[in-house]
N, C-alpha and C positions, 0 to 999 in steps of 0.2 A: 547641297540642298538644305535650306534652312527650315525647320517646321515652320507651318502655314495653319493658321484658322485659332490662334489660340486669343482667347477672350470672346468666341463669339457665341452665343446662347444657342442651343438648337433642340428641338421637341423631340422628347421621349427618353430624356433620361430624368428616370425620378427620383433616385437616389445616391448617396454620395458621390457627388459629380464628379468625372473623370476630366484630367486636365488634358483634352486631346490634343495634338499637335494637329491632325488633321482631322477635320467632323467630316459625316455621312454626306450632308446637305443642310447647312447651315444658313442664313437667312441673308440674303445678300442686297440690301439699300446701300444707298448714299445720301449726297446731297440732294439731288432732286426729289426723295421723299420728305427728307426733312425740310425743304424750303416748304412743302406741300402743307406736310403737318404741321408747321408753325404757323402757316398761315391758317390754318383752319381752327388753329386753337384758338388765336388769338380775335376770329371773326365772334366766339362766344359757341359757336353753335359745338357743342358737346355730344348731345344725345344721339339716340339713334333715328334724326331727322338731320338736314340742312342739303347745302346747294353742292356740296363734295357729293354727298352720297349720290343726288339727283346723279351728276357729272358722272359718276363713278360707272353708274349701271348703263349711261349713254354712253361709253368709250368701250363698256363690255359689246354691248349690243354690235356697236362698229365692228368690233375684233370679230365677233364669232359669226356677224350678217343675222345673227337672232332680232325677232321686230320686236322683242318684251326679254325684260332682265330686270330681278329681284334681288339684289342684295341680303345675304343673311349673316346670320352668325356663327354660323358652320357650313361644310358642306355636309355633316348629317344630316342638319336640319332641313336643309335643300330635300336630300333626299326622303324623308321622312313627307313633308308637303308633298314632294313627286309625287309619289306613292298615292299619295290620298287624292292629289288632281287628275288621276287617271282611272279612278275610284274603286282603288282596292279598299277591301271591307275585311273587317273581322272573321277569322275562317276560311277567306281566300289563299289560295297556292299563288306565289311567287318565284316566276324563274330566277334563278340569279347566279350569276358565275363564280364558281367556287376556290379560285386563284385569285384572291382577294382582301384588301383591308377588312374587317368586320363589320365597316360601318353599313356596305352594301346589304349586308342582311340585318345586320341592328334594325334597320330602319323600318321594316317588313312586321318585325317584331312587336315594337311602336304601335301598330296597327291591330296588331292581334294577329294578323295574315301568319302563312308559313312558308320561311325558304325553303325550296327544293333543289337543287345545288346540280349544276351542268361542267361536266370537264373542258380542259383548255385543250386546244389544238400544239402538236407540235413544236411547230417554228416561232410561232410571235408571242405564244401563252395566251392568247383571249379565249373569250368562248369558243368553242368549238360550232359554227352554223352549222353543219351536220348533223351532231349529235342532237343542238335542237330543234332542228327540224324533223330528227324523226323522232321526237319527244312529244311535240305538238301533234302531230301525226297521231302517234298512239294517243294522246289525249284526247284530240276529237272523235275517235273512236270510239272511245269510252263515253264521250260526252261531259270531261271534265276539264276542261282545256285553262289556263291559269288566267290570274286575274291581270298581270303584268310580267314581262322581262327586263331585268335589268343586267345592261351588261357593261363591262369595265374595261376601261383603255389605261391597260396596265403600266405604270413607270413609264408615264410620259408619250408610250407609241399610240395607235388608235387599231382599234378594234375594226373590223369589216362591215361599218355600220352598212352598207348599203344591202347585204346580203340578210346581214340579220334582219334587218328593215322592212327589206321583201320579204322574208321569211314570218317574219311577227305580222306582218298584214295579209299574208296568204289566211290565217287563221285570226284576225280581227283580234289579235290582241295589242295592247297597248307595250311600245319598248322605252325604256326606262336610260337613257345612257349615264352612265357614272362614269363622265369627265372629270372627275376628283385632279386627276395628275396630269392630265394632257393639255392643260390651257397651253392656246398657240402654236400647236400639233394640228397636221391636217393627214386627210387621206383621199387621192385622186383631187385634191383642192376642195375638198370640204372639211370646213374646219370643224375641229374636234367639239361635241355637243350640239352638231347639227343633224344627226340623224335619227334621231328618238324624236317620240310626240313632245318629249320634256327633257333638259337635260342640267345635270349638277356636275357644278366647279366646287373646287377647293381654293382658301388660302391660308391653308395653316403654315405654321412659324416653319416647316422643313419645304415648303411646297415653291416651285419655280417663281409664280407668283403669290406674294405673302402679303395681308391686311394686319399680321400679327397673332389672327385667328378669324376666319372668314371664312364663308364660301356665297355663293349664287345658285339660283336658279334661271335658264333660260328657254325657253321656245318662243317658236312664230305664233302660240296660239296667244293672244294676248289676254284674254280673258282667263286663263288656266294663270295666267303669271299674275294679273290683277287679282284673283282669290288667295291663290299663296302670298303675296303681300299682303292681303289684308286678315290672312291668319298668323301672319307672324307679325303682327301688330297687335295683338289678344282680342283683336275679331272685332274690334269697335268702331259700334254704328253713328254713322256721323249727325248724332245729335248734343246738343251742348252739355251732355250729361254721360258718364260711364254707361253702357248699354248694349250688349253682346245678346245673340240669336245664335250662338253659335262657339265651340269650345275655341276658343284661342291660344296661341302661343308667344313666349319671347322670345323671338326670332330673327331680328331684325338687326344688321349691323350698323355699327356706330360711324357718326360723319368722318370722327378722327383716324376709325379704320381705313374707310372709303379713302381718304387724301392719301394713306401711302399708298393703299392700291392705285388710285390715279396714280403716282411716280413710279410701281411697280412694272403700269404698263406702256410708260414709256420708255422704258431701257429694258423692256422684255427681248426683244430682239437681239440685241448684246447678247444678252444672256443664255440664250439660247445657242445663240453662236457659239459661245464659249463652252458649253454642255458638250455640243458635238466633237471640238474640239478633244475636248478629255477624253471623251468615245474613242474618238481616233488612235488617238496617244496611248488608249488603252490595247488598243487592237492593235497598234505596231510591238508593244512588248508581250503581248500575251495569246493573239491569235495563231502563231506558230507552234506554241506548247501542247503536245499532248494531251489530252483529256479534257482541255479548256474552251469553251464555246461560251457565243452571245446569245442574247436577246436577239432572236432573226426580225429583219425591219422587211415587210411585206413592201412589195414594187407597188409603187405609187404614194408609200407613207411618208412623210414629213415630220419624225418626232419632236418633241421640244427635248428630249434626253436629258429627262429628271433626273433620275438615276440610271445609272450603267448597272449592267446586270449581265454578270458572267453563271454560266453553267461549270460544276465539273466534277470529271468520273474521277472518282478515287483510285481508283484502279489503276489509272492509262494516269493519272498528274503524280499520284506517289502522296497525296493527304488529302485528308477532308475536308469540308467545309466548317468543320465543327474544329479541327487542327487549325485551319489559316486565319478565322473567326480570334482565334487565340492567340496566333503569333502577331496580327496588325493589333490586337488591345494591346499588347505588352510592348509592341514599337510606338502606342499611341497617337493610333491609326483606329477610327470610327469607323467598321461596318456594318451589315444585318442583314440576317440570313433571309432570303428569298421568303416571300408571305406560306402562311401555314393555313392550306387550305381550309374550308367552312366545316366542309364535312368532318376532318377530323378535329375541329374544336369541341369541345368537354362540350360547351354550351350547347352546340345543336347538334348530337348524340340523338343518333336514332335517325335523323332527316334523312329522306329521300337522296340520292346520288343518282347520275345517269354519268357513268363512264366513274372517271376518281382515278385511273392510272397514271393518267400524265401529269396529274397538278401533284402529287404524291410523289412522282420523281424528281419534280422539279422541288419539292418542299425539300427532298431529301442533298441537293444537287446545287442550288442556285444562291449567290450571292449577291447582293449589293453591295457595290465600291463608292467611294466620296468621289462625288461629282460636282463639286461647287466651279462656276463660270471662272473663277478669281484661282483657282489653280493651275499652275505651271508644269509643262513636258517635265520639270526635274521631279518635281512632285510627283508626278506620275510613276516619273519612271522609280523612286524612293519605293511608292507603296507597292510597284511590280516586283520588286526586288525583293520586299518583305513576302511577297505574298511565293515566291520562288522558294524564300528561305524555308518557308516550311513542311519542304520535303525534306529537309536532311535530318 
């Protein structure tokens, strides 16, 4: 087996760059972006306007069946707009699932609002609808019930929008989906971002689908998708003169992004293919070991399988996560340890928890393996074998 991935860029290392042989999730184009973006370059249109970008948010809108899609510059930003198009205010509670990027409650923050952070469920890691449902419960009791839920379809699988769905409109609150990682993931044949009032993609430089740094906003309601474009445009009134009613942002991504996402989503499928593939591959060398378990894929889901994401007991495997994290950097092998839930971040110290046992096992437990489309069974089975090594 020959190392695989080297010379390709990939987000989130910020310091003395490691010459990996194999990355995390590294950004995978080819030609048909580049034919994209050369042509876009060369039409002139540069900024964050032109007929790419228009094109871009009309093939998103195709994929996901959304009637309105905004193009941004993050899926922060996405979600930061969510947030305020479903009008959370300053001093509002924000549900939000606590087995998470940061960006889910970043964005809360933004607002002045406050995350209060709900545990994940067992088998898939998402929120747990239980736990919020009798959250909500107790809250309307009290008569404090939150201003939005936002909840997240973790490494590419999808969340039970349809329970949280009914559960968020049993109590008339507004649900927030953070489709960050799941673009092209569906569950029960809804695709991922269709069951919140509003939902946000990602396309950062590690994400299934890459702009180079990107995200969106979509829902059916199109008037909620026409004010967050025109706040991520710095709120300007269409008079022949700079002239804003209203705080704006820079938020809006660029045409030359939009072209490689246009080529992003037309070999999405491939790619995904190829995801699963590795999943598999992973699961014929390592689902028989001791102590080792997956990401459970709930019946009916369709993930795009961003990342593979193994669990395991130290105990029953014979090392840690913090030991094998060790022996793939020193075979130069890119992995990362399972997300570090909200509540025990330094930064939101003190926030409200409802549950926090399961996301805390899995903090302590869970790995992310390199899952790039473009690796091979030997590949696989190279990193299964480092990752064996470091029981002896």
């Amino acid at each position: 087996m020959g190392p695989w991935g080297a010379g390709c860029n990939n987000v989130g290392v910020t310091s003395n760059l490691v010459p990996w042989k194999i990355w995390l999730s590294p950004p995978e184009v080819g030609p048909v972006e580049r034919e994209l973006l050369i042509a876009a370059f060369d039409s002139g249109w540069i900024a964050p306007a032109g007929p790419d970008l228009e094109a871009f948010e009309a093939e998103l809108a195709d994929l996901t069946g959304a009637r309105a899609v905004a193009a941004l510059s993050s899926g922060t930003a996405g979600l930061h707009l969510a947030l305020m198009a479903v009008g959370v205010e300053a001093g509002d509670d924000v549900l939000v699932s606590t087995l998470t990027f940061g960006a889910s409650a970043f964005a809360v923050r933004y607002i002045g609002a406050r995350p209060c952070f709900v545990d994940c469920e067992p088998f898939s890691w998402h929120i747990d609808p239980d736990l919020l449902e009798a959250e909500l419960r107790h809250r309307a009791q009290q008569n404090r019930l939150p201003a939005a839920v936002v909840s997240v379809d973790l490494y590419g699988s999808v969340a039970d929008g349809e329970r949280l769905a009914a559960v968020c409109a049993l109590y008339d609150v507004a649900l927030v989906e953070d489709a960050a990682e799941a673009i092209g993931a569906s569950r029960n044949g809804v695709a991922a971002g269709r069951f919140g009032r509003v939902a946000v993609l990602s396309f950062n430089g590690n994400k299934i689908v890459t702009t180079g740094g990107g995200g969106a906003i979509v829902s059916d309601d199109v008037a909620l998708v026409a004010q967050a474009r025109h706040l991520a445009t710095q709120a300007r009134q269409p008079v022949p003169w700079y002239e804003h009613n209203e705080i704006g942002y820079n938020y809006r991504m660029g045409n030359l992004n939009a072209a490689v996402g246009r080529g992003q989503l037309r070999t999405l499928k491939h790619r995904i293919g190829g995801r699963r593939r590795v999943r598999e591959a992973y699961e014929r060398h390592l689902a028989a070991i001791p102590g080792v378990g997956f990401q459970g894929i709930p019946a009916g889901c369709e993930p795009n399988h961003w990342l593979t994401t193994i669990s395991v007991d130290p105990e029953l495997f014979g090392a840690s996560i913090a030991d094998i994290i060790d022996q793939l950097r020193n075979a130069g092998v890119e992995a990362r340890h399972g997300f570090k839930p909200m509540h025990l971040q330094p930064v939101f110290a003190g926030l409200p928890i409802v549950g926090g046992q399961v996301s805390e096992r899995l903090f302590d437990t869970t790995l992310n393996l390199p899952s790039a489309s473009r690796l091979t069974d030997d590949d696989v089975g190279w990193v299964c074998d480092v990752i064996l090594s470091s029981r002896d």
